[in-house]
C-alpha positions, 0 to 999 in steps of 0.5 A: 225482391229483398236483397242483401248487401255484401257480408251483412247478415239477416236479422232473425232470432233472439239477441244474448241481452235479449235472452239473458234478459229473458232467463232473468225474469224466468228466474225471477218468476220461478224463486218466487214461486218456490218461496210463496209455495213455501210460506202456503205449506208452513201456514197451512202446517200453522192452520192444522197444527192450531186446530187440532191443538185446539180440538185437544184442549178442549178434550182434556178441559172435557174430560177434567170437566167430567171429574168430581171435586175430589179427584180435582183436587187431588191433582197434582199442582203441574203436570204434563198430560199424555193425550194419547187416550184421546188421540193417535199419535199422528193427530198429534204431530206424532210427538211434536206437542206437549201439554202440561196442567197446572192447578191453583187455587183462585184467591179470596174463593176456598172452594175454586180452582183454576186450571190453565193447560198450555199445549206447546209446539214446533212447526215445520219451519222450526218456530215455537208456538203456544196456545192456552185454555184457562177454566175455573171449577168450583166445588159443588159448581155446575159440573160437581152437580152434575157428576154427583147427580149422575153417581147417586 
């Protein structure tokens, strides 16, 4: 038979540092949590926002691809390129990205143009990022050849 000494008290249960100490690290555990989940959802956000970027880059150098010499040249020097045709607003971050075109002429070659389209964006996180496709057309290259064999 276990027995008590007068006014001393049985030892059952939890002390206050033992559960401060506790609620701590439960603490601890849940900030943790929360800020790795938020990293997780703004490079996920990175991740889809580049591939569809990406996807609409190589739309626009396809559909200018498609365009004779002619029309390549009058282009203007810079603009900006609404992608609307190719793509629903919500493809495209629903007004978040901007793509802009500019044109020049490739030094010591007359008959070649570089074209540079740089698609700029904000993520969620409110960071600024940009992403760039460079292509060169030469009048009667590979795709003047074949736009002109396909009209005539």
């Amino acid at each position: 038979m276990n027995v008590m000494k007068q006014g001393a008290r049985p030892r059952s249960g939890f002390s206050l540092i033992e559960v401060v100490a506790a609620t701590a690290i439960l603490a601890f555990g849940l900030c943790t949590a929360v800020i790795t989940l938020q990293i997780g959802f703004r490079d996920l956000d990175t991740a889809k926002t580049s591939t569809v970027v990406s996807q609409a880059l190589q739309s626009e150098a396809e559909r200018l691809r498609m365009l004779n010499w002619t029309s390549i040249v009058a282009l203007p020097a810079s603009e900006t390129v609404d992608l609307t045709t190719s793509f629903t607003s919500e493809a495209i971050m629903g007004g978040r990205l901007t793509v802009t075109r500019t044109l020049a002429d490739v030094t010591g070659y007359d008959n070649m143009k570089e074209i540079v389209l740089r698609a700029t964006w904000t993520a969620i996180d409110g960071k600024s990022h940009t992403r760039s496709l460079f292509m060169r057309y030469a009048k009667g290259g590979l795709y003047d050849y074949y736009y002109s064999a396909a009209t005539s």
